[in-house]
Backbone as XML, in Angstrom:
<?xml version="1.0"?>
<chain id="A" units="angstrom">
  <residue number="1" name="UNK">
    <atom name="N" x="0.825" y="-1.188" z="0.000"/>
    <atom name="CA" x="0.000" y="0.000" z="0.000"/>
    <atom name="C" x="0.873" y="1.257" z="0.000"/>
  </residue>
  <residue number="2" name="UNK">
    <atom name="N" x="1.853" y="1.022" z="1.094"/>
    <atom name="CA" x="2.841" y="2.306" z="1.147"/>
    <atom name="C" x="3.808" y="2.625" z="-0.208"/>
  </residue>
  <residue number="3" name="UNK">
    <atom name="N" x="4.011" y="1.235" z="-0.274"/>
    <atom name="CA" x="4.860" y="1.250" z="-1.772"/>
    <atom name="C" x="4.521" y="1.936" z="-3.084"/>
  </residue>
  <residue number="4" name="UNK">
    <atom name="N" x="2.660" y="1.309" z="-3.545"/>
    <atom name="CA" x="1.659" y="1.936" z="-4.551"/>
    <atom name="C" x="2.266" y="3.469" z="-4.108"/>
  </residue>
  <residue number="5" name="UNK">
    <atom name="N" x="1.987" y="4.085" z="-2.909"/>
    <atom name="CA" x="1.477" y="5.185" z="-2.921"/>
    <atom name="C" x="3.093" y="6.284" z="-3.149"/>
  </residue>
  <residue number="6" name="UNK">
    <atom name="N" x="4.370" y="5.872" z="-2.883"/>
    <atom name="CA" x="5.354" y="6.162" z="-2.898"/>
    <atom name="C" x="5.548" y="5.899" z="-4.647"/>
  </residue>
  <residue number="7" name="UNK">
    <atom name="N" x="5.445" y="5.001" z="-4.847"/>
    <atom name="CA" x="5.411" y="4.975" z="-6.808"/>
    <atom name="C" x="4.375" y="6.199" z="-7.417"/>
  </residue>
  <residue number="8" name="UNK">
    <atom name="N" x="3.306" y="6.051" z="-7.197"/>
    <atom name="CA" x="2.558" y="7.014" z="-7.431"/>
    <atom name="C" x="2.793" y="8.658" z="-7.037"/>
  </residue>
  <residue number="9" name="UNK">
    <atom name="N" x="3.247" y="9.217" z="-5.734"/>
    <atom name="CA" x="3.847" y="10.360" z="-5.933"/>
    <atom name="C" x="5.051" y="10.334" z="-6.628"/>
  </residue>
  <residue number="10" name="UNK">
    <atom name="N" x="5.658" y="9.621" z="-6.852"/>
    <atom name="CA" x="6.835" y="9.982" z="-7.756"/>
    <atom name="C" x="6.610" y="9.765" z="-9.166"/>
  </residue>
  <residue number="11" name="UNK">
    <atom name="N" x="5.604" y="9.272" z="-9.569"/>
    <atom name="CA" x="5.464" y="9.339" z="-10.825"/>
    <atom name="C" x="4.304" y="10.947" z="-11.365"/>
  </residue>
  <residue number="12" name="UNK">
    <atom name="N" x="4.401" y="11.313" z="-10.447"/>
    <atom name="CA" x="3.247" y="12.495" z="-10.263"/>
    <atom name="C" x="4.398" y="13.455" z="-10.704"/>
  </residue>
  <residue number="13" name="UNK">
    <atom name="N" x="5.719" y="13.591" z="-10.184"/>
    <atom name="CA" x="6.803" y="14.599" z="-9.818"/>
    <atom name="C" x="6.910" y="15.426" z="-11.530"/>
  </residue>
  <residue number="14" name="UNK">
    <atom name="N" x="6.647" y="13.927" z="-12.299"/>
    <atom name="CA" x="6.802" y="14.767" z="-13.415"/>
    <atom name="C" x="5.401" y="15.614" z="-14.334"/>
  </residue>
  <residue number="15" name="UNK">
    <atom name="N" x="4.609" y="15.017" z="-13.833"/>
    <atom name="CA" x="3.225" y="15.666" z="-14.424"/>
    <atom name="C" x="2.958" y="16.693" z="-13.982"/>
  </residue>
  <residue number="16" name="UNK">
    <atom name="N" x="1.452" y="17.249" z="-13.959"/>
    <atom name="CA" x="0.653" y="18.565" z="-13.802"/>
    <atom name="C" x="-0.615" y="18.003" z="-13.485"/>
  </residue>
  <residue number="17" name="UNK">
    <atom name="N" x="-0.903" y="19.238" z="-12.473"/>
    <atom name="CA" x="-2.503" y="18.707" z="-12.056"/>
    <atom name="C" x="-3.241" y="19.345" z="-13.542"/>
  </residue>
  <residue number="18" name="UNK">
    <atom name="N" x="-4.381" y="19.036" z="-13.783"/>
    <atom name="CA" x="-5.508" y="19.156" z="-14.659"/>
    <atom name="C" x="-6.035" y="20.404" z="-14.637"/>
  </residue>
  <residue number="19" name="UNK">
    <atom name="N" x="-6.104" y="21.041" z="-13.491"/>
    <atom name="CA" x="-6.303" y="22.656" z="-13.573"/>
    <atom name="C" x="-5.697" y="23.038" z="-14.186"/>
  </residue>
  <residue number="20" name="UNK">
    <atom name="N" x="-5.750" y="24.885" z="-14.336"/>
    <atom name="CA" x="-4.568" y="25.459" z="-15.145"/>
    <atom name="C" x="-3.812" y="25.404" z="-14.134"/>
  </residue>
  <residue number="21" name="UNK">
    <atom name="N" x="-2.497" y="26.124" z="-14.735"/>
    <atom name="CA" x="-1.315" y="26.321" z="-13.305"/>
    <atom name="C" x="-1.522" y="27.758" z="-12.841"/>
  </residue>
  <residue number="22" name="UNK">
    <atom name="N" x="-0.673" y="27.996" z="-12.051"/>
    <atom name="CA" x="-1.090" y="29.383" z="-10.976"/>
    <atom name="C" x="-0.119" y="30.531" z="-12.118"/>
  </residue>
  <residue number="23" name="UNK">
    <atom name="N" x="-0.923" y="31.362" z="-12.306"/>
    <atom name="CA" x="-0.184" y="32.121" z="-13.145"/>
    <atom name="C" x="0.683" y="33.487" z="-11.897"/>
  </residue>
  <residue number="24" name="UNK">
    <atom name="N" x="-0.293" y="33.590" z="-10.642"/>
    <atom name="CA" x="-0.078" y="34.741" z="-9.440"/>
    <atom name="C" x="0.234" y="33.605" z="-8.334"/>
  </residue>
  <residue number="25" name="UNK">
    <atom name="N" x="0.749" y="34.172" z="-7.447"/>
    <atom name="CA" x="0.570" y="34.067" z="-5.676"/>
    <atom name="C" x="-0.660" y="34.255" z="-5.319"/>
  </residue>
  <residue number="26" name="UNK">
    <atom name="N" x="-1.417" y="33.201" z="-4.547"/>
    <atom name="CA" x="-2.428" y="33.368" z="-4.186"/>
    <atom name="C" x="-2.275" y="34.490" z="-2.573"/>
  </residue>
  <residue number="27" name="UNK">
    <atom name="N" x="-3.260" y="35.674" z="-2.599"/>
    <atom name="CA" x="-3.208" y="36.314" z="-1.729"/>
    <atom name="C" x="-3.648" y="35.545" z="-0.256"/>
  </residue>
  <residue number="28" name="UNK">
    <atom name="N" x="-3.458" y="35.367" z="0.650"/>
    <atom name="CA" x="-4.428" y="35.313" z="1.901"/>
    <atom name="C" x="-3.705" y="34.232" z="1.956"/>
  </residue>
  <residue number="29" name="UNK">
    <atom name="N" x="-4.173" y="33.196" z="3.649"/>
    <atom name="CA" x="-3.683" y="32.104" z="4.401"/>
    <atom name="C" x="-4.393" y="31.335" z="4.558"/>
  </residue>
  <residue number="30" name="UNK">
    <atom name="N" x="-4.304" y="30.044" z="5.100"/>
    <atom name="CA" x="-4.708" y="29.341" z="5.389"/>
    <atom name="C" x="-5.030" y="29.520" z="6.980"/>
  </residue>
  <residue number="31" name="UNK">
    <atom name="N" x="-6.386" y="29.039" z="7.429"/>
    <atom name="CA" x="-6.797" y="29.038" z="8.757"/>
    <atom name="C" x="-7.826" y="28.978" z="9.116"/>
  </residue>
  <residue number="32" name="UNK">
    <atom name="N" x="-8.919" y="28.476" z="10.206"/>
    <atom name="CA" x="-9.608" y="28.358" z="10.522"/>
    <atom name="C" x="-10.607" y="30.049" z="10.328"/>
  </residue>
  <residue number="33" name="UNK">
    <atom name="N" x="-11.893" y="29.690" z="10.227"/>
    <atom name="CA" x="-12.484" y="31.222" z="9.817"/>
    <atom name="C" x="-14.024" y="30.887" z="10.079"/>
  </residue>
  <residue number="34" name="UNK">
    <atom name="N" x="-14.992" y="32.016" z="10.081"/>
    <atom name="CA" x="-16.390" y="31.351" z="10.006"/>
    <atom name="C" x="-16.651" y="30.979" z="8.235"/>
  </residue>
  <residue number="35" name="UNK">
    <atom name="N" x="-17.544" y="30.121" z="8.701"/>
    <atom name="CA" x="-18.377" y="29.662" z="7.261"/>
    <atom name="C" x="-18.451" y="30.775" z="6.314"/>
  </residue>
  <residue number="36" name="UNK">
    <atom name="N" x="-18.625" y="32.191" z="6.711"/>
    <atom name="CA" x="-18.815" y="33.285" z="5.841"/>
    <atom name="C" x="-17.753" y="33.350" z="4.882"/>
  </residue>
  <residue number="37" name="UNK">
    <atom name="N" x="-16.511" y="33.119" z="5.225"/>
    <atom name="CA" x="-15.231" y="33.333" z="4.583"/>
    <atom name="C" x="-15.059" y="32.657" z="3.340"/>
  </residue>
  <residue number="38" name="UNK">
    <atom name="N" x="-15.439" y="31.703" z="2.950"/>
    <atom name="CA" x="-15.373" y="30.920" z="2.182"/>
    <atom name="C" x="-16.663" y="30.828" z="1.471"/>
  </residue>
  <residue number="39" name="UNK">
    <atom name="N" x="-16.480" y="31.252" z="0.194"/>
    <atom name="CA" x="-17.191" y="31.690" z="-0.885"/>
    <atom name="C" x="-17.248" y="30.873" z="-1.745"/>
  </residue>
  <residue number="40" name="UNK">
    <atom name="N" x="-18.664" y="30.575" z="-2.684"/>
    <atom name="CA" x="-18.671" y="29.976" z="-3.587"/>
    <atom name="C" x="-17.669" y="30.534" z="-4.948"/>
  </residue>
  <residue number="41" name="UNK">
    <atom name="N" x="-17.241" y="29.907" z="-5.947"/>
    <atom name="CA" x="-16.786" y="30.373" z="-7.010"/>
    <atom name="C" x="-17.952" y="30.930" z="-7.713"/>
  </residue>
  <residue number="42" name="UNK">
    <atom name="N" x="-17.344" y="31.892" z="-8.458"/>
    <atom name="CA" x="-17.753" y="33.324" z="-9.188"/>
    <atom name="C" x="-17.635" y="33.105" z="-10.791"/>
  </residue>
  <residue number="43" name="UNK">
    <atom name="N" x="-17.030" y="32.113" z="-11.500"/>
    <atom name="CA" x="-16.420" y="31.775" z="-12.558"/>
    <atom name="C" x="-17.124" y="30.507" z="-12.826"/>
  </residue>
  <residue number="44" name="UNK">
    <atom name="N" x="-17.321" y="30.401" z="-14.624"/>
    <atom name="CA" x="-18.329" y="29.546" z="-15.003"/>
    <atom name="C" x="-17.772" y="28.251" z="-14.908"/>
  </residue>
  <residue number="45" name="UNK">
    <atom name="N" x="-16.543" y="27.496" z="-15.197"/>
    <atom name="CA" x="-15.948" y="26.671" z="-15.010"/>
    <atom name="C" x="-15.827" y="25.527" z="-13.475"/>
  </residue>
  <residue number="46" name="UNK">
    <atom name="N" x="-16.283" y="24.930" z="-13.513"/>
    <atom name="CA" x="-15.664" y="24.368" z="-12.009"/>
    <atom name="C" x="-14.545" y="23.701" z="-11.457"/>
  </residue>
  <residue number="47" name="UNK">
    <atom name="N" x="-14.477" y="24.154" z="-10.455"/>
    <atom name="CA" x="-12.762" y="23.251" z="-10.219"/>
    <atom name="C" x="-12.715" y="21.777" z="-10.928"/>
  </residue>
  <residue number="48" name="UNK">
    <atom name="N" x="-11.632" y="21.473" z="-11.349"/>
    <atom name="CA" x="-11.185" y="19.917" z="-11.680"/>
    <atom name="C" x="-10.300" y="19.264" z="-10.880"/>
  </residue>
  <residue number="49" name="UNK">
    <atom name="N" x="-10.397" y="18.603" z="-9.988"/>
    <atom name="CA" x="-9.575" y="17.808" z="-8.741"/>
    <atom name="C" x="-8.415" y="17.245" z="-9.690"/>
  </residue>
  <residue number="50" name="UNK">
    <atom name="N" x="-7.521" y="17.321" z="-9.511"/>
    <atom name="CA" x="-6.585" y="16.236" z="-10.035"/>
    <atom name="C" x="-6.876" y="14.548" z="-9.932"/>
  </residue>
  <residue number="51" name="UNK">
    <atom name="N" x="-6.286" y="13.683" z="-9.811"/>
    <atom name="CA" x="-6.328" y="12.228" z="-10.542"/>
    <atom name="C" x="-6.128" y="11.897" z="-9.050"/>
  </residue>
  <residue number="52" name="UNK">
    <atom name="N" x="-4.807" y="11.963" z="-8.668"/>
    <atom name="CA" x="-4.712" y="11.553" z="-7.252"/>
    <atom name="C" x="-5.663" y="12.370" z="-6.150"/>
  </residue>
  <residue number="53" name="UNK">
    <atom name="N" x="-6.789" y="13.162" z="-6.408"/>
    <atom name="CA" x="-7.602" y="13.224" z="-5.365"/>
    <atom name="C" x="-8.627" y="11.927" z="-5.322"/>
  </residue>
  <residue number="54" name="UNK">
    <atom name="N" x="-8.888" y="11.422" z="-6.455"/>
    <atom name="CA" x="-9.517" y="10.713" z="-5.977"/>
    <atom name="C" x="-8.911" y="9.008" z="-5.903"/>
  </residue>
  <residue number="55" name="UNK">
    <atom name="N" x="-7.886" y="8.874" z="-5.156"/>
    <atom name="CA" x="-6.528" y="8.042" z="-4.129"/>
    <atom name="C" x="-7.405" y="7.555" z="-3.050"/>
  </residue>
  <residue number="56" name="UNK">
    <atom name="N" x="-7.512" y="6.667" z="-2.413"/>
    <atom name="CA" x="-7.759" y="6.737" z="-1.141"/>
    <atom name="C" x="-6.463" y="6.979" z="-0.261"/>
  </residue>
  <residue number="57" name="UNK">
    <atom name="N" x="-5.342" y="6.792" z="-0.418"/>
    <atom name="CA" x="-3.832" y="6.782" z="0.415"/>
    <atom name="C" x="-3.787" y="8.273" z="-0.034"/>
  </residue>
  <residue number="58" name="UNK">
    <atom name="N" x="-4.414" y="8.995" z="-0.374"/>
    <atom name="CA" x="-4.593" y="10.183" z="-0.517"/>
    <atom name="C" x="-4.733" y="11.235" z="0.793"/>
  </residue>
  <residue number="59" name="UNK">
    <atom name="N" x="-6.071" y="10.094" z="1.217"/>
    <atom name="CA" x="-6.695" y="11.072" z="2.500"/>
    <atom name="C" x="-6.386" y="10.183" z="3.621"/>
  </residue>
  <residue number="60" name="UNK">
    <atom name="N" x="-4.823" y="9.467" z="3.897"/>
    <atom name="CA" x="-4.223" y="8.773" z="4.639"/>
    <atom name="C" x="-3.085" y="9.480" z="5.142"/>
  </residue>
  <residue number="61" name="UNK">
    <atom name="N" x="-2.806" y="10.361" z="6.170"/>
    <atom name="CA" x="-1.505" y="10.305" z="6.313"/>
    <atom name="C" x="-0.391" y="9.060" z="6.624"/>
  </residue>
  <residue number="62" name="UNK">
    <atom name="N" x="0.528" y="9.710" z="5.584"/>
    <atom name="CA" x="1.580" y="8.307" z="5.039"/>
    <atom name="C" x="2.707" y="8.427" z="6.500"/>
  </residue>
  <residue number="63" name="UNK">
    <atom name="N" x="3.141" y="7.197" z="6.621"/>
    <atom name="CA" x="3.635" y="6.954" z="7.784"/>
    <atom name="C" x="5.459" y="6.975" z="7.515"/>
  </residue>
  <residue number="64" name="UNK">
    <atom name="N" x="5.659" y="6.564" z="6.129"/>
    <atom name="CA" x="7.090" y="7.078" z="5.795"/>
    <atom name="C" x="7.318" y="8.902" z="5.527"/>
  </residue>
  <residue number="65" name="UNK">
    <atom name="N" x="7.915" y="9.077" z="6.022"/>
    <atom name="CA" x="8.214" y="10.673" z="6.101"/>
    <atom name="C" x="8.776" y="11.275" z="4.536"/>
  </residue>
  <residue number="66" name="UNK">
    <atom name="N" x="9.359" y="10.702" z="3.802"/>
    <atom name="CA" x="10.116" y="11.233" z="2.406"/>
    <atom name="C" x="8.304" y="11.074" z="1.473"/>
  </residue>
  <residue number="67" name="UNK">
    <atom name="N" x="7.580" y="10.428" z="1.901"/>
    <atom name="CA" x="6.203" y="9.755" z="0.912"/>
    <atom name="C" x="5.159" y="10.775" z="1.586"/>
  </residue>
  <residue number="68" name="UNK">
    <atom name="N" x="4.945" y="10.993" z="3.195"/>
    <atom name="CA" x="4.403" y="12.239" z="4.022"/>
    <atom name="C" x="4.454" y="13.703" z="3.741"/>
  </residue>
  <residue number="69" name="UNK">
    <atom name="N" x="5.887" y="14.052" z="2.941"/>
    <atom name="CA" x="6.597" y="15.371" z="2.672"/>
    <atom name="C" x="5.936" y="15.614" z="0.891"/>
  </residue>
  <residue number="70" name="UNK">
    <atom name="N" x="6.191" y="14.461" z="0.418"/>
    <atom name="CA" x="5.502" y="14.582" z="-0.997"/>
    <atom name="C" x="3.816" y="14.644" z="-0.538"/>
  </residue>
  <residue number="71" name="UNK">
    <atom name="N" x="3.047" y="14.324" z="-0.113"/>
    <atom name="CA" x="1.806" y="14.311" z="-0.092"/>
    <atom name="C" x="1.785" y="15.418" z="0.304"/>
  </residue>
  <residue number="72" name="UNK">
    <atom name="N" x="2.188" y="16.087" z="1.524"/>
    <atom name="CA" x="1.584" y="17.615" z="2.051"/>
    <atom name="C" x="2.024" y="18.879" z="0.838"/>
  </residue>
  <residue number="73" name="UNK">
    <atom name="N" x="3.001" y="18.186" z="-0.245"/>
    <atom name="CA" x="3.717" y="19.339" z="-1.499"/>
    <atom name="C" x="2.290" y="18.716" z="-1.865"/>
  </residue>
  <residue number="74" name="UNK">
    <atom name="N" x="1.790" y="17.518" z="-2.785"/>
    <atom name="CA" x="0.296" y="17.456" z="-3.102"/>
    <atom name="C" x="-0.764" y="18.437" z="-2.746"/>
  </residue>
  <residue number="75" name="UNK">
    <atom name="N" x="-0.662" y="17.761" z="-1.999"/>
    <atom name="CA" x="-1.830" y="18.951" z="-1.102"/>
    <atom name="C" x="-1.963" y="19.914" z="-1.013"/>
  </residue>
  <residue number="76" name="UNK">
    <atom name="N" x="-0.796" y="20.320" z="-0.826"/>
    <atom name="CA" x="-0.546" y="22.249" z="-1.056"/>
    <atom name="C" x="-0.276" y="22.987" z="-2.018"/>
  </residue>
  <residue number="77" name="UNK">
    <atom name="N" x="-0.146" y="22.242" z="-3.600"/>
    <atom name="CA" x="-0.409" y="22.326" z="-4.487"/>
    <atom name="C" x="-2.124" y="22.754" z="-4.922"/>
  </residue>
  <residue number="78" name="UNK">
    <atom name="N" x="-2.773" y="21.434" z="-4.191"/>
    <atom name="CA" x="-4.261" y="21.530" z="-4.824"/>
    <atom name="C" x="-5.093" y="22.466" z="-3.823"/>
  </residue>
  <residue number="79" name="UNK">
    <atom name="N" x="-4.345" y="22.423" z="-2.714"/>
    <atom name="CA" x="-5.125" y="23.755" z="-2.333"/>
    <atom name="C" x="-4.821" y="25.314" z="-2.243"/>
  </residue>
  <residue number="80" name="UNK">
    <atom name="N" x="-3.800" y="25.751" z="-2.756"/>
    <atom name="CA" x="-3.782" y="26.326" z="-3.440"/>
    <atom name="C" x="-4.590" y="26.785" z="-5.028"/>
  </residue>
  <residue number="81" name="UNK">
    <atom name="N" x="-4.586" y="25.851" z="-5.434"/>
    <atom name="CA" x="-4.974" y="25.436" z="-6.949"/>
    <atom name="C" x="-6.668" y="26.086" z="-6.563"/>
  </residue>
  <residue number="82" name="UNK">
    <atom name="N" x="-7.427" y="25.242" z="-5.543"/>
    <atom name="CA" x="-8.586" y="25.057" z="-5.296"/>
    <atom name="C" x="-9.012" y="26.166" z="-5.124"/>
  </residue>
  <residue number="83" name="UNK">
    <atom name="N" x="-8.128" y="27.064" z="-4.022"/>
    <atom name="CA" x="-8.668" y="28.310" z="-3.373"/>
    <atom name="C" x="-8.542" y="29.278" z="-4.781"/>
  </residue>
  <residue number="84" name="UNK">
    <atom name="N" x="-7.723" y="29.130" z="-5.332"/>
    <atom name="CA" x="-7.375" y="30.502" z="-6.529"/>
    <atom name="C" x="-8.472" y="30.385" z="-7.119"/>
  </residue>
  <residue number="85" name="UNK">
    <atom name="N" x="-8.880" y="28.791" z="-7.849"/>
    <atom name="CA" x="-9.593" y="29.190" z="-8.644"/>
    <atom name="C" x="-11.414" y="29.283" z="-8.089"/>
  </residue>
  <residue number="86" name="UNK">
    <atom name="N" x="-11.316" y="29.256" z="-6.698"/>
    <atom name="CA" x="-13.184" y="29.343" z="-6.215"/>
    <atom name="C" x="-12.776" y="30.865" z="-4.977"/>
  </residue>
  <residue number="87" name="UNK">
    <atom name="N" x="-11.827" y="31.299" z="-5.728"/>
    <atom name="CA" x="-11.998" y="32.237" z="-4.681"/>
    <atom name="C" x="-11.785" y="32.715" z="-3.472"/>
  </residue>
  <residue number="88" name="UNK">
    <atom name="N" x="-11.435" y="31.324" z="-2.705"/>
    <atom name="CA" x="-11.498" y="31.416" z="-1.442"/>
    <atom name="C" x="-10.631" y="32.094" z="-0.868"/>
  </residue>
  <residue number="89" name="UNK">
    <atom name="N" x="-10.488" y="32.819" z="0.162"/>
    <atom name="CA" x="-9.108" y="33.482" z="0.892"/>
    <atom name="C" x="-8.842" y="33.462" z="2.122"/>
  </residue>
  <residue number="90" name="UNK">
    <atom name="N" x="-9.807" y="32.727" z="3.015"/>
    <atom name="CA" x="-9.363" y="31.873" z="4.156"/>
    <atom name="C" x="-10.331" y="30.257" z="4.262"/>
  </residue>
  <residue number="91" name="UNK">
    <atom name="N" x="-9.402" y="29.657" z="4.211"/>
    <atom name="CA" x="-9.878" y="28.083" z="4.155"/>
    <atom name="C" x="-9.430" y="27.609" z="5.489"/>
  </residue>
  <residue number="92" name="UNK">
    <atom name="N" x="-11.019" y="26.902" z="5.808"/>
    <atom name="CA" x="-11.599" y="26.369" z="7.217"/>
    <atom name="C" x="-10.658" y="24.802" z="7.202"/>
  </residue>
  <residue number="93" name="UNK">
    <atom name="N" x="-10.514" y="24.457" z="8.281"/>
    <atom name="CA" x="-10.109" y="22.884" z="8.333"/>
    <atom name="C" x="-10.997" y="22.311" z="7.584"/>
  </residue>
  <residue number="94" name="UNK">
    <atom name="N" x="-12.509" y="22.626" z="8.215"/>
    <atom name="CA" x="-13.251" y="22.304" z="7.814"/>
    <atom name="C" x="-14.175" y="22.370" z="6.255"/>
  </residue>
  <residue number="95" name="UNK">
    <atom name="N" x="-13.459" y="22.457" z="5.789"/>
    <atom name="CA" x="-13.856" y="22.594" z="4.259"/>
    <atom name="C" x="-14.207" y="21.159" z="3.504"/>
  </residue>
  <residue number="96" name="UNK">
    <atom name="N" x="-14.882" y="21.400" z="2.467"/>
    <atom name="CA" x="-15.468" y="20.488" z="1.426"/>
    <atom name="C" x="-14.078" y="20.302" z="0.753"/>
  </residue>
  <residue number="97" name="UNK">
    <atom name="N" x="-12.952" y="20.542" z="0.374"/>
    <atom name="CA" x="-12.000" y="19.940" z="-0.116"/>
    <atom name="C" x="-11.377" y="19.108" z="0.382"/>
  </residue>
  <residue number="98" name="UNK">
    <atom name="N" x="-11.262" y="19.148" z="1.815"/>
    <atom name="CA" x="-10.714" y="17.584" z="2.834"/>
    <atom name="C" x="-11.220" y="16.869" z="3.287"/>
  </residue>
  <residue number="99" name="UNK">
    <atom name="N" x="-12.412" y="16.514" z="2.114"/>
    <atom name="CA" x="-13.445" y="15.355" z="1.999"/>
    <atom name="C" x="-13.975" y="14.821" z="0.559"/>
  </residue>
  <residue number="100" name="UNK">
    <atom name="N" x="-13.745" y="13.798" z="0.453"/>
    <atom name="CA" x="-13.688" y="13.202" z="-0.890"/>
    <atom name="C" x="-15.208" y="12.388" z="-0.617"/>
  </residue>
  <residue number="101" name="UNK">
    <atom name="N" x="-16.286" y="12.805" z="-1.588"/>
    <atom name="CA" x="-17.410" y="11.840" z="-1.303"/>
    <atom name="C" x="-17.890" y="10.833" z="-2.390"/>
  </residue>
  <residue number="102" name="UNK">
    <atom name="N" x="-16.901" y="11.118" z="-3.374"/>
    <atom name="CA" x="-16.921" y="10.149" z="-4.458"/>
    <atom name="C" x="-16.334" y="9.131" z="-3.915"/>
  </residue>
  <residue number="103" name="UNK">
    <atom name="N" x="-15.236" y="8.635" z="-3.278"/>
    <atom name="CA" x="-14.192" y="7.643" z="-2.729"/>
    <atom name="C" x="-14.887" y="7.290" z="-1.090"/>
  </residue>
  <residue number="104" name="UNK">
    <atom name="N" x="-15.869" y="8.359" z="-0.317"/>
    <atom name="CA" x="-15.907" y="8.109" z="1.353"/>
    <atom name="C" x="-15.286" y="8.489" z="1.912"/>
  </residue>
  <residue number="105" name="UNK">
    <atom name="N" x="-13.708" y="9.248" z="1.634"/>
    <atom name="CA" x="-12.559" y="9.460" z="2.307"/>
    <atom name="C" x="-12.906" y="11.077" z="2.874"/>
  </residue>
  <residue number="106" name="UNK">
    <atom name="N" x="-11.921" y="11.312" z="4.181"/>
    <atom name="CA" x="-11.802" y="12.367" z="4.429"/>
    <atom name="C" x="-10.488" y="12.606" z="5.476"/>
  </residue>
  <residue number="107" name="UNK">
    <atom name="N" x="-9.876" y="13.670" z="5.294"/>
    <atom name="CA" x="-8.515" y="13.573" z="5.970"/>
    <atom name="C" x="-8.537" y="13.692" z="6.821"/>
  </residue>
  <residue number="108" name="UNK">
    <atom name="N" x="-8.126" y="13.569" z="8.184"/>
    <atom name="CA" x="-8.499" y="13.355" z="8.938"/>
    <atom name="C" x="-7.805" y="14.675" z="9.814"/>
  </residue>
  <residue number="109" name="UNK">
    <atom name="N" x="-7.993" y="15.325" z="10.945"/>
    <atom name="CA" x="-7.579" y="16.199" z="11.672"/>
    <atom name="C" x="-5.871" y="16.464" z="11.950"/>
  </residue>
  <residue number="110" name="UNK">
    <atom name="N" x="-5.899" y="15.576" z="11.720"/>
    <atom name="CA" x="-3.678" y="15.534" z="12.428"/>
    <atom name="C" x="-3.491" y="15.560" z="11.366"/>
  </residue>
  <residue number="111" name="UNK">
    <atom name="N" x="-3.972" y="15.066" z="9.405"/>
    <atom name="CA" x="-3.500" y="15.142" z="8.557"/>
    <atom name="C" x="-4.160" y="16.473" z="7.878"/>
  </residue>
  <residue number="112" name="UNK">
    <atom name="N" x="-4.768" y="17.244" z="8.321"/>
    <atom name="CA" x="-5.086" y="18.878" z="7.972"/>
    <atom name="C" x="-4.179" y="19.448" z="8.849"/>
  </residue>
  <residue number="113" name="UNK">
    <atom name="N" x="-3.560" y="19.009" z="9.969"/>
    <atom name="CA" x="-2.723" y="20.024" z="10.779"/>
    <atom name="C" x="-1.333" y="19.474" z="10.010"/>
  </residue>
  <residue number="114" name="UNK">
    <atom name="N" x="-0.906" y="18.483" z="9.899"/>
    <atom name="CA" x="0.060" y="18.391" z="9.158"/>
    <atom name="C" x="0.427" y="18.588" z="7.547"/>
  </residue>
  <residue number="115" name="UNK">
    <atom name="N" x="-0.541" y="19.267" z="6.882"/>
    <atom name="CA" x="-0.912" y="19.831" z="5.439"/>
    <atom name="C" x="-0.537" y="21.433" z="5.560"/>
  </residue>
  <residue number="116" name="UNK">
    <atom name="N" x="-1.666" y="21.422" z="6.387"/>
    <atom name="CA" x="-1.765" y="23.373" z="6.639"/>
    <atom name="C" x="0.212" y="24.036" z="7.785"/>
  </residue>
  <residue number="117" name="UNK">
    <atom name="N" x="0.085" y="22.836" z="8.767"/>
    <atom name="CA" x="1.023" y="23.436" z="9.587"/>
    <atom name="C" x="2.693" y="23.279" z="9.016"/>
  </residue>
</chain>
């Protein structure tokens, strides 16, 4: 399982997520906020998750640390990615992106503090 998922970020290293890429710095941080903060997107298009969101070892924090360090660059890739393109400019732990309901998965609290922190 650990292995799949260590092949799989490294075969990622050379691709691109499916969104566009970030052409700016996204303004604002990451952090807990009220529900108000977080806005629907404004733009006709809707986000496109990348391939490995829908992983289940996705929404696992990985227990080897070199395979842990690549997943939270994942992650902070797509949320980034996520927030630019819906807008958002403070993202809740609690958000609809660290929950996958196509797969059941959802990350779990120590793996949003270890993403965001």
């Amino acid at each position: 399982f650990s292995i799949f998922w260590h092949f799989f970020c490294f075969s990622l290293r050379t691709t691109h997520m499916t969104s566009p890429t970030l052409a700016s710095p996204v303004v604002g941080r990451f952090m807990g906020g009220s529900p108000a903060t977080e806005r629907p997107s404004s733009s006709t298009v809707p986000f496109r998750f990348p391939a490995h969101y829908y992983l289940p070892p996705f929404f696992t924090l990985q227990p080897v640390l070199s395979t842990r360090q690549r997943q939270c660059e994942l992650w902070a890739e797509l949320l980034l990615e996520y927030c630019r393109c819906t807008r958002v400019f403070v993202l809740e732990t609690s958000s609809e992106v660290f929950a996958n309901r196509a797969i059941s998965r959802r990350l779990s609290p120590e793996g949003v503090a270890a993403v965001l922190g």
